[in-house]
Each structure stands twice: as C-alpha cells, then as structure tokens.
C-alpha positions as a Markdown table, in Angstrom:
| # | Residue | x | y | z |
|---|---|---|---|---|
| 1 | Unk | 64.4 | 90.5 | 75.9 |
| 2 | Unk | 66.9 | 88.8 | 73.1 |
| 3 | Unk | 67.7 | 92.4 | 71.5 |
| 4 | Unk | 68.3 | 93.5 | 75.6 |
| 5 | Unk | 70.4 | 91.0 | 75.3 |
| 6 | Unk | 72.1 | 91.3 | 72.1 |
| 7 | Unk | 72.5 | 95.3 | 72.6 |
| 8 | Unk | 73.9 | 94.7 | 76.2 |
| 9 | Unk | 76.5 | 92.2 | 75.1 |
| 10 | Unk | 77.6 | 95.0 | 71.8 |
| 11 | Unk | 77.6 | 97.5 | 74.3 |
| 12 | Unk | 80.3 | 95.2 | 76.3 |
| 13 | Unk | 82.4 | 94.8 | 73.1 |
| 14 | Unk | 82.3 | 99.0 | 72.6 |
| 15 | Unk | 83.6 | 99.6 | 76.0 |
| 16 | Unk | 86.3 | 97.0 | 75.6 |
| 17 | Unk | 87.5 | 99.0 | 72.6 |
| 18 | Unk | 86.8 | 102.6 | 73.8 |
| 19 | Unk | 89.8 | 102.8 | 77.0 |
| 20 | Unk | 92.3 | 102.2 | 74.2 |
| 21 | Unk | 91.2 | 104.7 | 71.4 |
| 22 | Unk | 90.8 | 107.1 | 74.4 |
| 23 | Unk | 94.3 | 106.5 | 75.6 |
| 24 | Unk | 96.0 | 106.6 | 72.3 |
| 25 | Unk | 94.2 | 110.0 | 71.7 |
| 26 | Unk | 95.3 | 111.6 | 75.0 |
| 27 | Unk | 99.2 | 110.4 | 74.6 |
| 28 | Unk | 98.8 | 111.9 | 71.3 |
| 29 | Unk | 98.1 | 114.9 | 72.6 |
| 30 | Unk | 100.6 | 114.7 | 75.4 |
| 31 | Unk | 103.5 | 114.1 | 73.1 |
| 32 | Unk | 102.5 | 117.4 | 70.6 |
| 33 | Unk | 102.7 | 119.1 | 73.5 |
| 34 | Unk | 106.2 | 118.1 | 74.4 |
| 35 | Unk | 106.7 | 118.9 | 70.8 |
| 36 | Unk | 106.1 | 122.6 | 71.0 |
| 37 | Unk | 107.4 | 122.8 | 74.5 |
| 38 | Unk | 110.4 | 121.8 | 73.1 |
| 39 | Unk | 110.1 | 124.1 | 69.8 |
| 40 | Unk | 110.4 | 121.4 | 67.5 |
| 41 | Unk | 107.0 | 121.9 | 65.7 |
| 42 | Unk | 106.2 | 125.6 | 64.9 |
| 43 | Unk | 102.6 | 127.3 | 66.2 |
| 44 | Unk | 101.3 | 130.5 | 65.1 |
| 45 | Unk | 102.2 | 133.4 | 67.6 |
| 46 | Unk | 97.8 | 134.1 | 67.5 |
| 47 | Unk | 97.7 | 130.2 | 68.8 |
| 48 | Unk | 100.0 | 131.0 | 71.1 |
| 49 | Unk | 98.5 | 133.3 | 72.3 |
| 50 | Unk | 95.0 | 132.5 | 72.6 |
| 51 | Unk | 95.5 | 128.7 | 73.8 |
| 52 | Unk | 98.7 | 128.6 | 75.8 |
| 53 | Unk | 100.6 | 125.1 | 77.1 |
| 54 | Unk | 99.3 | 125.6 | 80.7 |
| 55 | Unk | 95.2 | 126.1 | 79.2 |
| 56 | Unk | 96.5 | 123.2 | 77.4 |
| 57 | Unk | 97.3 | 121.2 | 80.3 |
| 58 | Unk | 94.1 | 121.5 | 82.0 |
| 59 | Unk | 92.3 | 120.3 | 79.1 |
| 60 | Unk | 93.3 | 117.4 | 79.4 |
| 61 | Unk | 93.9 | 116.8 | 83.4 |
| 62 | Unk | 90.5 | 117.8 | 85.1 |
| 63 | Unk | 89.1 | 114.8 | 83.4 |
| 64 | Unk | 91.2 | 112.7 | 84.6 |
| 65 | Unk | 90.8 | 114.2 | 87.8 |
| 66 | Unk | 87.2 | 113.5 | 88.0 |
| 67 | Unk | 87.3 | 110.0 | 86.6 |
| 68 | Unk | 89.7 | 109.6 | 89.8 |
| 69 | Unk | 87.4 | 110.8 | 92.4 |
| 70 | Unk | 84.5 | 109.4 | 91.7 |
| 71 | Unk | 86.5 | 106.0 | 91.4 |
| 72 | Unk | 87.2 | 107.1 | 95.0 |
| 73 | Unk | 83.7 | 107.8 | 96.4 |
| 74 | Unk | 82.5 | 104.5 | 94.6 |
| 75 | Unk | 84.8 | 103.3 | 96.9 |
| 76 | Unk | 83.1 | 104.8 | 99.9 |
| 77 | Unk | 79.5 | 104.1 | 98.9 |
| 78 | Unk | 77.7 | 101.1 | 100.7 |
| 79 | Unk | 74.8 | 99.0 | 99.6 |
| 80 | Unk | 72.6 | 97.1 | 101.8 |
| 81 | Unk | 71.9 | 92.9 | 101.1 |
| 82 | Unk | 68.3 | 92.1 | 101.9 |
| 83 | Unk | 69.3 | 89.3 | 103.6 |
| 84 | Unk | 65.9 | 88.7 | 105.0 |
| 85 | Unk | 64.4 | 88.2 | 101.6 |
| 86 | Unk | 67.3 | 86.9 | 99.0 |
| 87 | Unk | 68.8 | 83.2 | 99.3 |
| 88 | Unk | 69.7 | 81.7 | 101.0 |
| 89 | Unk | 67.9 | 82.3 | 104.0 |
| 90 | Unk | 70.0 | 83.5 | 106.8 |
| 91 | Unk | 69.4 | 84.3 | 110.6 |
| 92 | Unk | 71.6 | 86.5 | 112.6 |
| 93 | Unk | 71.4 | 86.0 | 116.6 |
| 94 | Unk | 73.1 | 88.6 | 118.1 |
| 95 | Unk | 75.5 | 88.2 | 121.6 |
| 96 | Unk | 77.4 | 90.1 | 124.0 |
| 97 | Unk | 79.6 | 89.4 | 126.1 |
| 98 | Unk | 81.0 | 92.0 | 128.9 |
| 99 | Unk | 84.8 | 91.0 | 129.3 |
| 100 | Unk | 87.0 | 92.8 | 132.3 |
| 101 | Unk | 90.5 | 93.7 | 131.6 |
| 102 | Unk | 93.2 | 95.0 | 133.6 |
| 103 | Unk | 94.1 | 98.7 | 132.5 |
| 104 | Unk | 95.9 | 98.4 | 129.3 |
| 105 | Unk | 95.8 | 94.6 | 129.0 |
| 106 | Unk | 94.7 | 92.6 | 126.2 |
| 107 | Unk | 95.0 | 89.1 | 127.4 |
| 108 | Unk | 91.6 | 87.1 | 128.7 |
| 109 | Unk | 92.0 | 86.4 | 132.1 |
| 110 | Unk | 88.7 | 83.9 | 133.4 |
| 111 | Unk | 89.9 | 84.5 | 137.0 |
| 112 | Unk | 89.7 | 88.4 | 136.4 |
| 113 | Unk | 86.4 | 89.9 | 137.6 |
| 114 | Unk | 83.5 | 88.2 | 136.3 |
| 115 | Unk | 85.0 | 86.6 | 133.4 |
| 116 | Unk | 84.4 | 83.1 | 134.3 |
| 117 | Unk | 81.0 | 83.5 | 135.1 |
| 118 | Unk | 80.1 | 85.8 | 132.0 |
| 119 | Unk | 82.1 | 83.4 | 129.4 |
| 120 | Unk | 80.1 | 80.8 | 131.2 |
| 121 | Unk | 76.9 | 82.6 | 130.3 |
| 122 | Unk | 78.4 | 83.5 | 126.6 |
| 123 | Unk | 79.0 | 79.2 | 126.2 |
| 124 | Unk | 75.5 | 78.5 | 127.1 |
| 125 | Unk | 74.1 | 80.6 | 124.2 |
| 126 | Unk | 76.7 | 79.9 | 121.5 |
| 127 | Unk | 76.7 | 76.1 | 121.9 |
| 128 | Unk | 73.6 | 75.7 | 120.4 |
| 129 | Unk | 74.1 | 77.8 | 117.5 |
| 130 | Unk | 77.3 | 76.0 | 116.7 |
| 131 | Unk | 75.2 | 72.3 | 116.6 |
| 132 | Unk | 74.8 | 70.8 | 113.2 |
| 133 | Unk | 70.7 | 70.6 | 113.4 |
| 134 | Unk | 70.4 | 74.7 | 113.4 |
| 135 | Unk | 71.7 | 74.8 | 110.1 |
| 136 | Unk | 74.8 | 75.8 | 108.8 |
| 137 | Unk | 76.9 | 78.5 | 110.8 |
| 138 | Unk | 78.1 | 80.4 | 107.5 |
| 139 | Unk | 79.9 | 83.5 | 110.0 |
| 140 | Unk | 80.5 | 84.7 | 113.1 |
| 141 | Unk | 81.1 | 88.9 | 113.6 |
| 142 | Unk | 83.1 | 90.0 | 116.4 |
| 143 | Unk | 83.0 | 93.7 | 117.4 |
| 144 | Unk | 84.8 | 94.9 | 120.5 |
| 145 | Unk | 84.3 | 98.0 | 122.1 |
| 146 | Unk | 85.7 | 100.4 | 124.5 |
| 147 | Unk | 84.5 | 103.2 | 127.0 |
| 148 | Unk | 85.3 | 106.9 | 126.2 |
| 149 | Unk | 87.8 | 107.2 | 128.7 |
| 150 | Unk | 91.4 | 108.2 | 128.8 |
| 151 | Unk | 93.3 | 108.7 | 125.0 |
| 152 | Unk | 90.8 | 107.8 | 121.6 |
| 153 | Unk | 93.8 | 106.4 | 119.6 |
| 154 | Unk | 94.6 | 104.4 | 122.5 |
| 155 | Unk | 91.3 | 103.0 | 123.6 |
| 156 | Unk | 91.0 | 102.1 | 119.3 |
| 157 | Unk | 94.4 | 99.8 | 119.6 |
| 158 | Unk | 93.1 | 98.1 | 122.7 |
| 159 | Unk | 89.4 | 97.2 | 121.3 |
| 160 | Unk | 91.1 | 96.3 | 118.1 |
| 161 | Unk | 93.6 | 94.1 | 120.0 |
| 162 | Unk | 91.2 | 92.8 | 123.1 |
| 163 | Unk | 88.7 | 91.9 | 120.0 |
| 164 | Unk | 91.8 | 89.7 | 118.2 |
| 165 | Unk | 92.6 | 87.8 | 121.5 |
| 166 | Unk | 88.9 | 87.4 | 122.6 |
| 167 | Unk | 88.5 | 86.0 | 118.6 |
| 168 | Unk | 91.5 | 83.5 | 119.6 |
| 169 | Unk | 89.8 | 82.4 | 122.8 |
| 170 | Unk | 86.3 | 81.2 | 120.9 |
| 171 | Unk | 88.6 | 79.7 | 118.4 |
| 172 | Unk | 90.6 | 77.3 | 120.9 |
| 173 | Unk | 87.6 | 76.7 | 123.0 |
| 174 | Unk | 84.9 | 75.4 | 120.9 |
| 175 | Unk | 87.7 | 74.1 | 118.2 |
| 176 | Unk | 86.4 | 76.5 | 115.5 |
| 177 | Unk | 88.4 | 76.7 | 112.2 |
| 178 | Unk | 91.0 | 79.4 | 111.5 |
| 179 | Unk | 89.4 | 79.9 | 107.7 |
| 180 | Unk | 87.3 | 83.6 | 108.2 |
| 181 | Unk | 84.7 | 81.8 | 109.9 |
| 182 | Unk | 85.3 | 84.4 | 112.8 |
| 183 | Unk | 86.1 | 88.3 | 111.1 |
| 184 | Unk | 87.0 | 90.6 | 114.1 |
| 185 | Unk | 85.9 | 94.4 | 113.8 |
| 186 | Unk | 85.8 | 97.1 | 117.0 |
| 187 | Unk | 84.2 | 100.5 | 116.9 |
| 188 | Unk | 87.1 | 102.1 | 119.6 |
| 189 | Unk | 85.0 | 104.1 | 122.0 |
| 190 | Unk | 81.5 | 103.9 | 121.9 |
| 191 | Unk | 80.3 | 107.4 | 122.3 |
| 192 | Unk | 76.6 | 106.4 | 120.4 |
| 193 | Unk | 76.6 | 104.1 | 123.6 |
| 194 | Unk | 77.3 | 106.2 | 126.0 |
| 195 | Unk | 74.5 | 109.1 | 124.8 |
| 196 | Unk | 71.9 | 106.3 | 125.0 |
| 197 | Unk | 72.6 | 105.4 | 128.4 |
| 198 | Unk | 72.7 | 108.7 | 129.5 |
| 199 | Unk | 69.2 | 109.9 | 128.0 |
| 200 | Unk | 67.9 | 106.2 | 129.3 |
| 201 | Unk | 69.0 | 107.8 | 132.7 |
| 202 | Unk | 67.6 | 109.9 | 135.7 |
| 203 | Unk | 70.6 | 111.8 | 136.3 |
| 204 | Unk | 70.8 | 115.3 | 136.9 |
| 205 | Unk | 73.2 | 115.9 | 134.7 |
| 206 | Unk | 72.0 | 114.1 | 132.0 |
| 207 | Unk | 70.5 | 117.4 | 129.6 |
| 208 | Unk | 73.8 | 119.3 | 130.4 |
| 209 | Unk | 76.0 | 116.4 | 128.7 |
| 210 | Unk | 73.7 | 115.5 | 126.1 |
| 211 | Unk | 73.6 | 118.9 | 124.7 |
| 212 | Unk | 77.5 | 118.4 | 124.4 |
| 213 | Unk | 76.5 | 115.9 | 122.4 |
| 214 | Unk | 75.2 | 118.0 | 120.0 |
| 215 | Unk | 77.5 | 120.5 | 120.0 |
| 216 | Unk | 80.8 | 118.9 | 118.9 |
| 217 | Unk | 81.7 | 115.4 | 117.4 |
| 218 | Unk | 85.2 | 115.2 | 118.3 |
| 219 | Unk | 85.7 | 112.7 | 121.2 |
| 220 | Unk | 88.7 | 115.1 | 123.0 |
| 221 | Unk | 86.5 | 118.0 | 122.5 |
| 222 | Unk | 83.4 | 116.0 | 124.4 |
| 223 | Unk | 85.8 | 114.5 | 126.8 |
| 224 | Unk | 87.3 | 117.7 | 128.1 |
| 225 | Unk | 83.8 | 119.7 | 127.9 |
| 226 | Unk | 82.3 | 116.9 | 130.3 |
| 227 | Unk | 85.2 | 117.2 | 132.6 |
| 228 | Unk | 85.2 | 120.8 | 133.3 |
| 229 | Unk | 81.3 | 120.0 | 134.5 |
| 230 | Unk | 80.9 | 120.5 | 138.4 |
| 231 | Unk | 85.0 | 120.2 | 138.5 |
| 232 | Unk | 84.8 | 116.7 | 136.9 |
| 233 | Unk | 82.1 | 114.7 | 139.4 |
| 234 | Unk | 79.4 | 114.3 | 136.9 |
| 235 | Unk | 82.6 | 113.0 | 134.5 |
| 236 | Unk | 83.7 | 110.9 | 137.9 |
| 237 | Unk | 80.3 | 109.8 | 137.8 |
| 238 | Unk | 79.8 | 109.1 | 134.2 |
| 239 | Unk | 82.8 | 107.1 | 135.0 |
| 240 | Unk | 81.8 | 105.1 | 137.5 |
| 241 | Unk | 78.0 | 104.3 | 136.3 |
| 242 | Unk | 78.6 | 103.5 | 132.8 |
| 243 | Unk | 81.9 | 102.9 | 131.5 |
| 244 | Unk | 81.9 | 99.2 | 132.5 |
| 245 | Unk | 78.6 | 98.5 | 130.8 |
| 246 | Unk | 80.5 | 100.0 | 127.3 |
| 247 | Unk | 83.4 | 97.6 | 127.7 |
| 248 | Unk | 82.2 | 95.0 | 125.4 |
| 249 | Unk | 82.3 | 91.8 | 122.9 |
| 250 | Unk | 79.4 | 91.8 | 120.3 |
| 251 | Unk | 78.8 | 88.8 | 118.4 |
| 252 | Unk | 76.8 | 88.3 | 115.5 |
| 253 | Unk | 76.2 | 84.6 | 114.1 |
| 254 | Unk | 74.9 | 83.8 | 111.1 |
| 255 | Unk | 73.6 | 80.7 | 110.2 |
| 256 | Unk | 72.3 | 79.3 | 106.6 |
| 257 | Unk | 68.8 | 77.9 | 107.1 |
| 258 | Unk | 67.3 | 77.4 | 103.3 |
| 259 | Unk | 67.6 | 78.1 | 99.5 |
| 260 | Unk | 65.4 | 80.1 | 97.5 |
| 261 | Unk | 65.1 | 80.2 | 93.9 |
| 262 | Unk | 64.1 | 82.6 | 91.2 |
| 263 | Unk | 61.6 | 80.5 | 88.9 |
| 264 | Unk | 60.1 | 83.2 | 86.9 |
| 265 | Unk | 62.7 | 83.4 | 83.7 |
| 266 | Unk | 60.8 | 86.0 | 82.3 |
| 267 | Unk | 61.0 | 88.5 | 85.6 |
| 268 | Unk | 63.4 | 91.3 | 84.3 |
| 269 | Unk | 60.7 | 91.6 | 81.2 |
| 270 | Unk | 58.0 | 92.2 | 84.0 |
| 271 | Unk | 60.3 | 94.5 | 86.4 |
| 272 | Unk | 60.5 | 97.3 | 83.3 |
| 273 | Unk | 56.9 | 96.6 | 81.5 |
| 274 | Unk | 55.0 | 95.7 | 84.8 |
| 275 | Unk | 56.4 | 96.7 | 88.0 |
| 276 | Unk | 53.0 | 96.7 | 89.8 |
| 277 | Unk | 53.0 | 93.0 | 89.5 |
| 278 | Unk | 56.2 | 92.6 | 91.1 |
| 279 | Unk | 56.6 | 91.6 | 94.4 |
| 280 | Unk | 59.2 | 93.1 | 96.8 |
| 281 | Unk | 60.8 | 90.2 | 97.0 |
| 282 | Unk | 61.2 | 89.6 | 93.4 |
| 283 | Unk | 62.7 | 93.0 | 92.6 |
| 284 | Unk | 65.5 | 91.8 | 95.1 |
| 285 | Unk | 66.3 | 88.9 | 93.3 |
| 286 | Unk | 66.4 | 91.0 | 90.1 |
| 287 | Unk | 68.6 | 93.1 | 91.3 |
| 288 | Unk | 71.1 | 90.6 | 93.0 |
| 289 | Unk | 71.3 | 89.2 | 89.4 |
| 290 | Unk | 73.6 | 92.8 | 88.4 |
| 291 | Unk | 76.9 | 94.0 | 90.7 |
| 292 | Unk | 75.8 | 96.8 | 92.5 |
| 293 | Unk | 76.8 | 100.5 | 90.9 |
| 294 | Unk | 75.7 | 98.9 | 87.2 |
| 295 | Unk | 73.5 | 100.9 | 85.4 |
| 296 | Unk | 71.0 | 97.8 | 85.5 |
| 297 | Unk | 71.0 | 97.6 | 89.3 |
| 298 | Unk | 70.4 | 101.6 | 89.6 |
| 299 | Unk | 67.3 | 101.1 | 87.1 |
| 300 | Unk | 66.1 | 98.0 | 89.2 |
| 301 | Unk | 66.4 | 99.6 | 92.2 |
| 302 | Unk | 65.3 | 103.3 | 91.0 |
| 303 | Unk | 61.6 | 101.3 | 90.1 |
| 304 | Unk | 61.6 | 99.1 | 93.4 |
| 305 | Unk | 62.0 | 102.7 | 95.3 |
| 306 | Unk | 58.8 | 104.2 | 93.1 |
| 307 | Unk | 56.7 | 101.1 | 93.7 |
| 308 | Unk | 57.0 | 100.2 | 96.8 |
| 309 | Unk | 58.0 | 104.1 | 98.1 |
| 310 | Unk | 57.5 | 102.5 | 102.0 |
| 311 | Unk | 60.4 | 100.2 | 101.5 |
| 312 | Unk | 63.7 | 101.6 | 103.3 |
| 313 | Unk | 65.8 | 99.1 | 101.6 |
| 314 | Unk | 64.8 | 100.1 | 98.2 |
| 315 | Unk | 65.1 | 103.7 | 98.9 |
| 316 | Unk | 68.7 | 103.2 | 100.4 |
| 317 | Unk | 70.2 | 101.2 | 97.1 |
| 318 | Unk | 68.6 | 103.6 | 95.1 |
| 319 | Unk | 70.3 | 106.3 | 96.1 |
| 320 | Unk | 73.5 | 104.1 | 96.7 |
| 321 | Unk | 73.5 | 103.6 | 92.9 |
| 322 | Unk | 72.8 | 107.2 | 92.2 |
| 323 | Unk | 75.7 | 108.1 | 94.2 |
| 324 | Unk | 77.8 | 105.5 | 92.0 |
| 325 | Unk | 76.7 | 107.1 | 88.4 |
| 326 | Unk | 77.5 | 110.6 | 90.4 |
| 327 | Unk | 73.6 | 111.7 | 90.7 |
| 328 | Unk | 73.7 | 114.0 | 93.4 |
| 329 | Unk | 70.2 | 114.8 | 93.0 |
| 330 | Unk | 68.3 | 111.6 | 92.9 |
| 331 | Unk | 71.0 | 110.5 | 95.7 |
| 332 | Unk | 69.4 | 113.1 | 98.0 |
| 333 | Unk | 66.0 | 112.3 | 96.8 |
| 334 | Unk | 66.2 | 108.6 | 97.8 |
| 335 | Unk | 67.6 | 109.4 | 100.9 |
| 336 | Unk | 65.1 | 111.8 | 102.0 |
| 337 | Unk | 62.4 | 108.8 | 101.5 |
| 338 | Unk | 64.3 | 106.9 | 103.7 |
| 339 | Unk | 63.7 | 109.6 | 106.6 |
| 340 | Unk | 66.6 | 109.3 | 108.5 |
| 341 | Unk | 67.0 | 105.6 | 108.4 |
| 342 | Unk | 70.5 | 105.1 | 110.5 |
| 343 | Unk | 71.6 | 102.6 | 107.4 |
| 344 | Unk | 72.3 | 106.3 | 105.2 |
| 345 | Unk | 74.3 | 107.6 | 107.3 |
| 346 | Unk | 77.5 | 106.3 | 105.5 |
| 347 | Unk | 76.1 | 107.5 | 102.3 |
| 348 | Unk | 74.4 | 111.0 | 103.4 |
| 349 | Unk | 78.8 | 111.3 | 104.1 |
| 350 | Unk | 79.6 | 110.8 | 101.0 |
| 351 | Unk | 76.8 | 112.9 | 99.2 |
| 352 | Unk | 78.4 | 116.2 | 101.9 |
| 353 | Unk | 81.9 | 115.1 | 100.5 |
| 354 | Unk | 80.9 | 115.2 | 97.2 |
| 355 | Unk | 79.4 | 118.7 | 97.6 |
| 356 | Unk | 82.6 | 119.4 | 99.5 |
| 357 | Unk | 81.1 | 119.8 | 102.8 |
| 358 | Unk | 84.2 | 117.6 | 104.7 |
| 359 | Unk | 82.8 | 118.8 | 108.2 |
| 360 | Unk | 79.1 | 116.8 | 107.3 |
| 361 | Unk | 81.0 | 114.4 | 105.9 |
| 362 | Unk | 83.1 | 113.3 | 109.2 |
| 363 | Unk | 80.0 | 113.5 | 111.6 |
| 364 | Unk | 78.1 | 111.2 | 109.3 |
| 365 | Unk | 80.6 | 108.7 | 109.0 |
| 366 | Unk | 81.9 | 108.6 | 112.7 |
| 367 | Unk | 77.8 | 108.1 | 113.2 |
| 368 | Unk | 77.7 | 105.2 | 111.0 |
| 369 | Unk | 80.7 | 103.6 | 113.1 |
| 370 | Unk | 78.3 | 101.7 | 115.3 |
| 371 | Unk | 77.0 | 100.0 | 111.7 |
| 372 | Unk | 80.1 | 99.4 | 109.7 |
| 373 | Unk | 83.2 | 99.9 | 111.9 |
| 374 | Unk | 85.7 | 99.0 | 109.0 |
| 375 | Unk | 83.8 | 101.2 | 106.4 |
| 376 | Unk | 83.1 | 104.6 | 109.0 |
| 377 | Unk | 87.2 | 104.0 | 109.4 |
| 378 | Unk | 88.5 | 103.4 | 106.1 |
| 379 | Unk | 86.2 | 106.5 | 105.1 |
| 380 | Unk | 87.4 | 108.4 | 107.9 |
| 381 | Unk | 90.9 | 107.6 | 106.5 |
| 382 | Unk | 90.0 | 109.0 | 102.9 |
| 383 | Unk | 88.9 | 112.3 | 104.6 |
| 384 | Unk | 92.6 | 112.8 | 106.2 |
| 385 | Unk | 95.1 | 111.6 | 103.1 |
C-alpha cells in the first residue's frame, strides 16, 4: 500500500511537469513553421515535397482536437451517488403538487381553480418534513412541468418560470432560507408523461398514438401527426383527458438522517487483492474516496461491476468511467449489464455521439429529460453549437 502510495504521489509530480515540456515542444514547432513559411530558414526541395506546411499542420492539430472533445463528452457523462448506501444517510420523499394557471400566466393564484385546496393538501405533507425531529432537511428539488400543448419553446419558458414563482411561494410561506436550499429545474413538456397515461388508458385511440411515439422524437413532428388523427378529436380528446394531470410541481426533499463511517483502513488493499470479501457497500465507500473519471475510480468500479455483476449501480459507473478514459468498448459492455436501466440513458447518448451517431444521440438524451432535466438540456445544447 506505501509504494501505491509513494508511486501515486510521483506520478502527480510527472504530470505537473509534462503540460509544460509538452507545450514548449509544440510552440517550438509552431514557430519553425512560421519560419519557413516565411522563407527565413531554408528546407530541402525533397522535404518540401514530401512533408508539406499544410501535412504539417495537421500533425500537430488533430491532437489537440481530440484532447478537446473528449474534454467535452467528459462534460456530458453522468455518474450515479449511491445515496442509499454512502454517508450520510439520506431519504428522499417525493411530492406533487398540481397547480392551475391562467393561459400564459406564471403567477400563483390560490383563488384560481383548485389551488387553495391542493396547496392546502401540499402544506399538510411538507410541514412535517420541514420539523427539526426528522432530521435535517439538507435539499429540496423542484421540477415543473408542462403539457405538450401549443409551442415547445414556449411551454419550456413557462415551466421554467411557473417553477421559479411556485419556488418563491414555498419560500415566503414556510419562511425557508434563500441559500440553495430550494434548486428549481422543469422538464418543459412532458411527453414520457403523456405516453404512460395513454398506454395506462382504454381509449380507442390509444395503439394509433403510441406508435407515433415510436416513430418520431420530435415534439412538433408528434404534435401535428396526432392532430391530423380523426380531424384532431382524438388530439381534442387527448386534450381534454390528460393535459391537466401533466401540468405539475414535483418536489423532492431530502433529509440527513445519520453518519456512516469507513473503519476498515486497510479496505482499498482488500478491493484489488480480495474483492470477494468486499461488501457492496464497501466498494462504494472506496470509490467515493476518488473523483469520479480518475483512473482509481474506473478500477474500483470496473471490479464492483465483475463482483457483484447484479448490481445496476456498479454496472452504470463503470461504464461512466469508461466513457471518461474514452473506452467505447467496455462503455457498451457495462451498459449492456445494466439492461436498459433508464439511469443510462444519458450515457448510452453520449457513447452514439462519440461514434457520431447525433440522431441516437438526441433521442437518448431528450429520454433522460424526465431524470436530469438540466443535464438532457445542457447536452441537448452541445448537440446544436
């Protein structure tokens, strides 16, 4: 374990040196290159011929070029927290609250439809959760959400803006601080919604939509297929029978309950000599010792998978960490053990974008909305620049 050690922290003091030399060696190269441009040093007309300035060139760009985008897909990647098995203990109790709006409004109005009596119902439940003897309230999510109806850029701005006033509203009435406490997220339309509602359904209708569904990804494209239906009364329908129940506040409180401790000092000796003696629980810990993308964190997590091969979690961050080192291969491995698990989706998009397959890519990520709003969009964003 000392020479780990001892080789890990020389390794540190090599790559602190190494960005330097490496620069100084590529403006070097830059600057002869300027040099003959300019004819000021004289080349052979047999070098000129067989190596010439543009060859040159992209010699010394395409690394560069790489470096940069796998910087940017490291950006993209996601790892998942155990929080069920790493300290400190946390619960999640998850809310809802169904808040009516005038068309294009933001503000919330308790004598608007059923407001009073549904922030009524929302107070009951979160009072408790905010008292002192549940343990400490360490977050609270907001997500807002809208129906699929009318303009998607449109519907995006007023979830994102409904969620930021409904977020003011908890804040004034249960006199909660103005510190990130509360983080505020929306998903825009809910279209994973409304396909679950649909199949849940007895409705006529309901193969002829869903197989729209399937067809396209693009909310106008679904939109405009579901309106041509029957002249637009299954979309009048569709309208009618689920819209409201999309129109929605999700909350997500987390409270800190306990602390649990690593006692075993010798547990990254037993993780690499004797993995079948480590619990599942202990291979987290080990893990959460490294930043995630690290080579020790991909190793950690690479064993974890093999050991306990039934364990989503493990099977997800190892192929998270893959994907971070650029290991297509064991990426798709790992995320073929977790079978579909609806936590890969944000990282089966970025394994298609790597293999520049942009079309897999946005479906996977516009999929993964429902789990990571902020992350699905930002991603999303990457994809158009």
């Amino acid at each position: 374990m000392r020479k780990r050690i001892i080789e890990g922290i020389a390794g540190l003091g090599l790559l602190a040196v190494l960005p330097a030399c490496h620069t100084q060696k590529q403006a070097t190269v830059a600057t002869d290159l300027y040099a003959i441009a300019a004819g000021t040093v004289q080349t052979s007309s047999e070098q000129k011929t067989q190596l010439s300035l543009e060859q040159q060139g992209r010699s010394i760009l395409i690394p560069q070029l790489q470096v940069d985008a796998q910087s940017v897909y490291n950006r993209m990647i996601n790892f998942i927290t155990p929080d069920e098995e790493l300290a400190p203990k946390v619960s999640v109790e998850k809310l809802a609250a169904y808040i009516d709006f005038p068309a294009g409004s933001i503000q919330i109005n308790l004598k608007y439809g059923n407001n009073r009596a549904e922030l009524a119902k929302l107070e009951g439940q979160l009072k408790p959760l905010l008292q002192v003897g549940n343990g400490k309230i360490k977050k609270i999510r907001i997500t807002g959400y809208a129906s699929p109806d009318g303009n998607t850029k449109a519907n995006e701005q007023l979830a994102g803006n409904r969620a930021i006033q409904f977020k003011n509203y908890l804040q004034k009435q249960f006199h909660l601080p103005n510190d990130g406490l509360i983080t505020v997220d929306w998903v825009g339309e809910d279209w994973e919604g409304l396909q679950r509602l649909i199949a849940g359904s007895d409705k006529k209708y309901s193969s002829r939509v869903l197989s729209i569904f399937q067809l396209t990804d693009d909310p106008d494209s679904r939109r405009k297929q579901i309106k041509a239906i029957d002249n637009g009364t299954v979309y009048k329908d569709i309208e009618k029978t689920f819209f409201y129940r999309l129109r929605r506040m999700e909350l997500a409180v987390e409270t800190e309950s306990e602390t649990v401790s690593v006692n075993d000092p010798q547990l990254i000796e037993k993780v690499y000599n004797q993995p079948e003696k480590v619990s599942l629980q202990d291979f987290f810990h080990a893990a959460a010792l490294y930043r995630p993308g690290t080579e020790q964190y991909r190793e950690i997590y690479e064993i974890a998978a093999y050991t306990y091969p039934a364990c989503k979690v493990a099977q997800l961050n190892a192929a998270a960490a893959a994907l971070s080192q650029g290991d297509k291969e064991s990426a798709r491995y790992f995320l073929n053990q977790a079978d579909n698990d609806q936590r890969a989706y944000n990282n089966l998009g970025v394994l298609a974008l790597m293999e520049g397959d942009k079309e897999t890519a946005t479906a996977y990520f516009r999929k993964y909305a429902p789990q990571n709003p902020r992350l699905a969009r930002e991603n999303l964003k990457i994809l158009e620049e």
